[in-house]
C-alpha positions in Angstrom: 0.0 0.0 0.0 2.0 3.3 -1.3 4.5 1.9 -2.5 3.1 2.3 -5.8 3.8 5.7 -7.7 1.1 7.7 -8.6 -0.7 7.5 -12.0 -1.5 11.0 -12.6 -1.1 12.8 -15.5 -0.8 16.4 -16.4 -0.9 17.8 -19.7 -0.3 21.2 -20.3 -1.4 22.8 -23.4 0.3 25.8 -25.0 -1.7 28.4 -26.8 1.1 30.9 -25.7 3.0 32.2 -28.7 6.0 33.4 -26.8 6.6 29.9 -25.9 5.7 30.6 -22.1 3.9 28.1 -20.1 1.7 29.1 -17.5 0.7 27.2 -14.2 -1.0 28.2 -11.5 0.5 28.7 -7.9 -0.9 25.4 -6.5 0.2 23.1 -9.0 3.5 24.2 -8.4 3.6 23.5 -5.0 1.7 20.3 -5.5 4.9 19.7 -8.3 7.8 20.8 -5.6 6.0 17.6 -3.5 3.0 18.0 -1.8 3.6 21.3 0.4 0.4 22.2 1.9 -2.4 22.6 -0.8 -4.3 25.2 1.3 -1.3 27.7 2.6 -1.8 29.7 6.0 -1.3 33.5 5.6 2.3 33.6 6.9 3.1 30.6 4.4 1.7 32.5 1.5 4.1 34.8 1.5 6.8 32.5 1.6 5.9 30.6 -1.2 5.1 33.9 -3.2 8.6 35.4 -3.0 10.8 35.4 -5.7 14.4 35.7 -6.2 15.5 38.1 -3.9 12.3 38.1 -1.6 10.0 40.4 -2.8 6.8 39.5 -3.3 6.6 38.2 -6.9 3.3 38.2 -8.4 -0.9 37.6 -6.9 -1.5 34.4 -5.9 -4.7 34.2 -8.5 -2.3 34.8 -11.2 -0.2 32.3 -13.1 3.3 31.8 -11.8 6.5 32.1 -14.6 9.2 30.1 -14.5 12.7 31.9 -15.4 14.6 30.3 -17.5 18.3 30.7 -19.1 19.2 30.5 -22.5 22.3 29.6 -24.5 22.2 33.4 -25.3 21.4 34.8 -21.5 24.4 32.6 -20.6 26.7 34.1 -22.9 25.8 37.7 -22.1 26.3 37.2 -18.7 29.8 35.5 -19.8 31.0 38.3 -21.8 30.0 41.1 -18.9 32.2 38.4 -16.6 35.3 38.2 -19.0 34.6 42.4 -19.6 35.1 42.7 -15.8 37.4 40.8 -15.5 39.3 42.2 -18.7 38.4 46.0 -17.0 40.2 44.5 -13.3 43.2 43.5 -14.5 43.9 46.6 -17.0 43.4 48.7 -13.7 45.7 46.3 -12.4 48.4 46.8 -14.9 47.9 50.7 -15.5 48.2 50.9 -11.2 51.5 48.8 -11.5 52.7 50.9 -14.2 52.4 53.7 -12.1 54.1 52.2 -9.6 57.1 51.0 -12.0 57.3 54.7 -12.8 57.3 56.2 -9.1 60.3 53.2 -8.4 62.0 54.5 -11.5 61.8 58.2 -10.8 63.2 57.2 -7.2 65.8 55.3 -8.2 67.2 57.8 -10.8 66.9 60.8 -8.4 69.4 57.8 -6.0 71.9 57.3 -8.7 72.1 61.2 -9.3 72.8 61.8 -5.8 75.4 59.2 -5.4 77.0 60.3 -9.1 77.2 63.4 -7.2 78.4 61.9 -4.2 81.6 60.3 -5.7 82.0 63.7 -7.8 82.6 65.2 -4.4 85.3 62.7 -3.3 87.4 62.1 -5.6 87.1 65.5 -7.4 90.5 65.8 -9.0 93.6 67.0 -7.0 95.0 70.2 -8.7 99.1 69.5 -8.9 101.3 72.0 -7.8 101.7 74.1 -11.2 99.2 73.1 -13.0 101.8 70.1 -14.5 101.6 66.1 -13.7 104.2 64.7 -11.7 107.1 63.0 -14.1 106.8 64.1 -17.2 110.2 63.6 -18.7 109.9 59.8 -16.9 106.6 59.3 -18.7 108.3 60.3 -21.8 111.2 58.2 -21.8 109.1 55.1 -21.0 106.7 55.7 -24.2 110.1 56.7 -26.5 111.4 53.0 -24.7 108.1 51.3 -25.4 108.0 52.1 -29.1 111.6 51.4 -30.1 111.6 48.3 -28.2 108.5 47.0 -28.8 109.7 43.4 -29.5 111.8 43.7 -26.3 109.5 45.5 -23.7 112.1 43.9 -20.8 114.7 46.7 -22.2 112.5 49.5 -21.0 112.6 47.7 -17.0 115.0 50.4 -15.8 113.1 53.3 -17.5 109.7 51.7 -15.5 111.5 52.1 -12.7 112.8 55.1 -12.5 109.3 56.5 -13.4 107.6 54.6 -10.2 110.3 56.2 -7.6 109.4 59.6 -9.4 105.4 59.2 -8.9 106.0 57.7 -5.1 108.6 60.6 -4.7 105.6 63.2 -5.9 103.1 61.2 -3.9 105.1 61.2 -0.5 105.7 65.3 -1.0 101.8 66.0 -1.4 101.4 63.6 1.6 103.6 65.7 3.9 102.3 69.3 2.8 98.8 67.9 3.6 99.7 66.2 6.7 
């Protein structure tokens, strides 16, 4: 006893031609499984509410169905990718800006220290205006270019230069010092 289904049948004709079927509110809830086929007041306006729980339509009146399309689903697809698309543009043009800030910072940095090592190791002005060892340097390049197969012949010219610039160097040394 019950365990039998039941052997009703509805047919639903549709005159409609938007392709809209219209049912009443209690054969839907008779459809959604028996809910009570004579509703209290409080129930009512439960079972009237629609999507974001408003009241939806009169009872007396026959009860829609929404219903997505292929098309519905693809608008709402492209307005998801356009959002998305719009996010990470805002993304990118904020990092950009960024990037540029960093940049700006980091050039302003490595003018200051150009700067910076300007300052300490300006040139030292020599004592007339002339480099230390002249005549030295001189006889080294004259050395260098007639030996230039035989570099080793220009050792005593090398070194004669070196005592001249640590010479020079120990004299500016002192008058600082």
């Amino acid at each position: 006893m019950g365990a039998s289904q039941s052997a009703r049948k509805i047919t639903i004709e549709n005159d409609d031609a938007a392709n809209v079927i219209k049912i009443s509110d209690s054969l839907v809830d008779r459809l959604r499984g028996g809910l009570n086929s004579v509703p209290n007041d409080a129930g009512s306006a439960d079972l009237n509410r629609g999507q974001y729980g408003q009241l939806s339509h009169d009872p007396n009146q026959p009860y829609y169905y929404p219903s997505f399309t292929a098309l519905q689903v693809k608008k709402d697809m492209e307005e998801q990718l356009v959002d998305n698309n719009n996010y990470w543009m805002r993304r990118i043009e904020d990092l950009e800006l960024e990037h540029k800030k960093i940049d700006f910072i980091m050039e302003q940095e490595f003018e200051k220290a150009v700067e910076n090592v300007k300052q300490r190791f300006r040139k030292l002005p020599t004592a007339h205006g002339v480099p230390p060892c002249l005549e030295s340097k001189s006889r080294i390049i004259k050395c260098f270019q007639e030996n230039s197969q035989r570099p080793i012949e220009c050792a005593q010219e090398v070194k004669l230069f070196a005592q001249c610039v640590n010479k020079e160097r120990a004299e500016l040394l002192h008058k600082r010092g």
